[in-house]
C-alpha positions as CSV (number, residue, x, y, z in Angstrom):
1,X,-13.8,16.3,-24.8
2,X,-12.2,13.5,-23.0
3,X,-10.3,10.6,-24.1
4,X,-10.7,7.2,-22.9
5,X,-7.6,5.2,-23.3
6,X,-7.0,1.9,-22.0
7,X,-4.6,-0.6,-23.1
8,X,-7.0,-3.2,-24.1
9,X,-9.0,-1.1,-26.8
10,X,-7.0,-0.5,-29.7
11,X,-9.3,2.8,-30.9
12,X,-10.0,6.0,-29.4
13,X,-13.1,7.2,-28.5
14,X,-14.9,10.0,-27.1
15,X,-16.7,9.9,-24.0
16,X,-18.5,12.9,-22.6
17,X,-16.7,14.7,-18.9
18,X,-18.9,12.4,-16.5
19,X,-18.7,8.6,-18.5
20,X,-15.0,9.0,-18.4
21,X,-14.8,9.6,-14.7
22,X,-16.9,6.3,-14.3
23,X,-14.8,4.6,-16.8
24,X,-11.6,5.3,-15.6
25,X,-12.6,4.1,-11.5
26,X,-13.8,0.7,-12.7
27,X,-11.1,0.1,-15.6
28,X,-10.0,-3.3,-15.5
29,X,-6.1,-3.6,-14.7
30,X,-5.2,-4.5,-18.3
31,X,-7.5,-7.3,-19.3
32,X,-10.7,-8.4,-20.3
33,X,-10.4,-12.4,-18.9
34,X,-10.2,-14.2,-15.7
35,X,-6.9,-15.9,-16.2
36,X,-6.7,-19.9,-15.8
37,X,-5.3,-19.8,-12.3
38,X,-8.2,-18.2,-11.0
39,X,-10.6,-21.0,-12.8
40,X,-8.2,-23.5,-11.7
41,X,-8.9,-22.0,-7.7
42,X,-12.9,-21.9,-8.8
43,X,-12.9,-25.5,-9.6
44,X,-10.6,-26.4,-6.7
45,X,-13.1,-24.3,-4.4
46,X,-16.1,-26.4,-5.7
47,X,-14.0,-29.7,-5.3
48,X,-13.1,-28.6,-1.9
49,X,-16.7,-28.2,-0.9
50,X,-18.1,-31.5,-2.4
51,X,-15.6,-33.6,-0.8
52,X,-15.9,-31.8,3.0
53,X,-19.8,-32.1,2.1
54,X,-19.3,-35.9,1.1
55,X,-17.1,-36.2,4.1
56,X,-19.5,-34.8,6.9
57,X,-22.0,-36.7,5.5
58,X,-24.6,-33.8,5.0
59,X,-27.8,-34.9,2.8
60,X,-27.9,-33.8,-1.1
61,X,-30.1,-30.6,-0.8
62,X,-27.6,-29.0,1.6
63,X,-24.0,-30.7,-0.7
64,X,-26.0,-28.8,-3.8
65,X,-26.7,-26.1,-1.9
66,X,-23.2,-25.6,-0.5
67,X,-21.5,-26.5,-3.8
68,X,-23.7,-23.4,-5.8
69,X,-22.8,-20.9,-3.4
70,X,-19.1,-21.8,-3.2
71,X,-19.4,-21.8,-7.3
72,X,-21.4,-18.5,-6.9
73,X,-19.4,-16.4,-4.8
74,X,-16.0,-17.9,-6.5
75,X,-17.2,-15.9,-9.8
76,X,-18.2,-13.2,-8.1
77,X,-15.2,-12.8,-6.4
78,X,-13.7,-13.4,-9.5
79,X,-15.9,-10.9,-11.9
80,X,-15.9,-7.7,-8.5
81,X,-12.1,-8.1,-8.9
82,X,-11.3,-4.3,-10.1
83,X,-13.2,-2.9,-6.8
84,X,-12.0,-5.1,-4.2
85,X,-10.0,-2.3,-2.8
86,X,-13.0,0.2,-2.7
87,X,-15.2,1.5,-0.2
88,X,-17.1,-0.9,1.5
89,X,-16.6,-3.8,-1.1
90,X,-15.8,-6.5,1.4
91,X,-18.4,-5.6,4.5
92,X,-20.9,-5.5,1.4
93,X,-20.0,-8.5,0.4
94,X,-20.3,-10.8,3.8
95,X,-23.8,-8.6,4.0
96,X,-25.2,-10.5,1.0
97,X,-23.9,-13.6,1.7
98,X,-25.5,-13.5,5.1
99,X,-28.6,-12.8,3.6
100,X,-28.1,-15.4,0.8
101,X,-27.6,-18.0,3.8
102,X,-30.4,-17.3,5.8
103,X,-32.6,-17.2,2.3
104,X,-31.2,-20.7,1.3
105,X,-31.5,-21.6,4.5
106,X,-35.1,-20.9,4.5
107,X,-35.8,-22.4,1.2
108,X,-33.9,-25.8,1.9
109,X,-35.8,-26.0,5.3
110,X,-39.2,-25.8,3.5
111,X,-38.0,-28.7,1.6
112,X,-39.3,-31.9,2.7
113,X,-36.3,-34.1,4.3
114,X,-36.0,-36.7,1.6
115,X,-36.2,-34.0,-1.2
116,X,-32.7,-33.4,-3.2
117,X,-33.6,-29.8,-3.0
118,X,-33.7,-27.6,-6.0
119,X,-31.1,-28.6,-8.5
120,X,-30.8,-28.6,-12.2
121,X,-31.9,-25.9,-14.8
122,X,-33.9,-24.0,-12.0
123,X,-31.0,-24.1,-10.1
124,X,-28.6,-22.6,-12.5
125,X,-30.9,-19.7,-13.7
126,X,-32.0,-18.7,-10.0
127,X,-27.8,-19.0,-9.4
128,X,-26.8,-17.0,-12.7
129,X,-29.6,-14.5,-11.5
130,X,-28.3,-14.3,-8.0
131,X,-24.7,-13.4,-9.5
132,X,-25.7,-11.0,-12.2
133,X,-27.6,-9.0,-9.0
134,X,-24.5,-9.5,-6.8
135,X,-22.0,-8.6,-9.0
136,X,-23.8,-5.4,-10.3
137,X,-25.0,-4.3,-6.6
138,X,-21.5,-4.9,-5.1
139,X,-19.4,-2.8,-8.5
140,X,-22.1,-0.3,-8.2
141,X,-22.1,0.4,-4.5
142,X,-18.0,0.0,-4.5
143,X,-17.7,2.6,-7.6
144,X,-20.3,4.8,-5.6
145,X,-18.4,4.4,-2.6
146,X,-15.2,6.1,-4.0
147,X,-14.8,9.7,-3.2
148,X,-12.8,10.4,-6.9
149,X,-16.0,9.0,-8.7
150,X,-17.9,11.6,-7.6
């Protein structure tokens, strides 16, 4: 049997030939948290985008719209971190945010003009959703990418 040993669990335990070859490609470099500079560059991100937003004067639907998917792809960024080096992580990645901004783009048009567009709790579970499914397509296909995984 294998071993899994990383420096964040304090125990030993046994993992069978094949879980410790996916294990050891997506090991986190030594820690388990986002550290604070990265939250400090999400919330600048998102600050960023509501004052360019504020500034160009685009209606409420599109500043809500912009300001989730900057706060959307920020943790995602954040959360993929481990694989950004693998396979075909990035050109994934610009993939589903094309397709996120033509679907947004779709649904905001449908929107009568003087809606605010979709905001509040139905906003935040469709955008925790979206980055649950982002974040476990993009570490999947990365992982599954890497010729050592295999």
């Amino acid at each position: 049997m294998c071993y899994f040993r990383g420096s964040f669990l304090s125990l030993r335990k046994k993992w069978s030939v094949g879980e410790e070859n996916i294990r050891s490609t997506t090991r986190i470099a030594d820690r388990r948290r986002a550290s604070i500079g990265e939250w400090i560059a999400v919330i600048v991100a998102v600050g960023i985008a509501v004052a360019v937003s504020e500034f160009l004067g685009i209606s409420v639907k599109w500043e809500n719209a912009i300001t989730f998917t900057v706060l959307l792809y920020a943790v995602v960024l954040i959360s993929t971190r481990p694989v950004w080096s693998r396979g075909t992580f990035w050109q994934d990645l610009v993939a589903l945010f094309l397709f996120h901004c033509m679907i947004l783009a779709g649904i905001e048009e449908s929107l009568p003009a003087t809606s605010l567009g979709p905001r509040g709790l139905p906003m935040v579970g469709a955008t925790t959703a979206e980055g649950i499914l982002l974040v476990v397509v993009l570490w999947v296909r990365a992982v599954r990418s890497n010729p050592s995984a295999s």
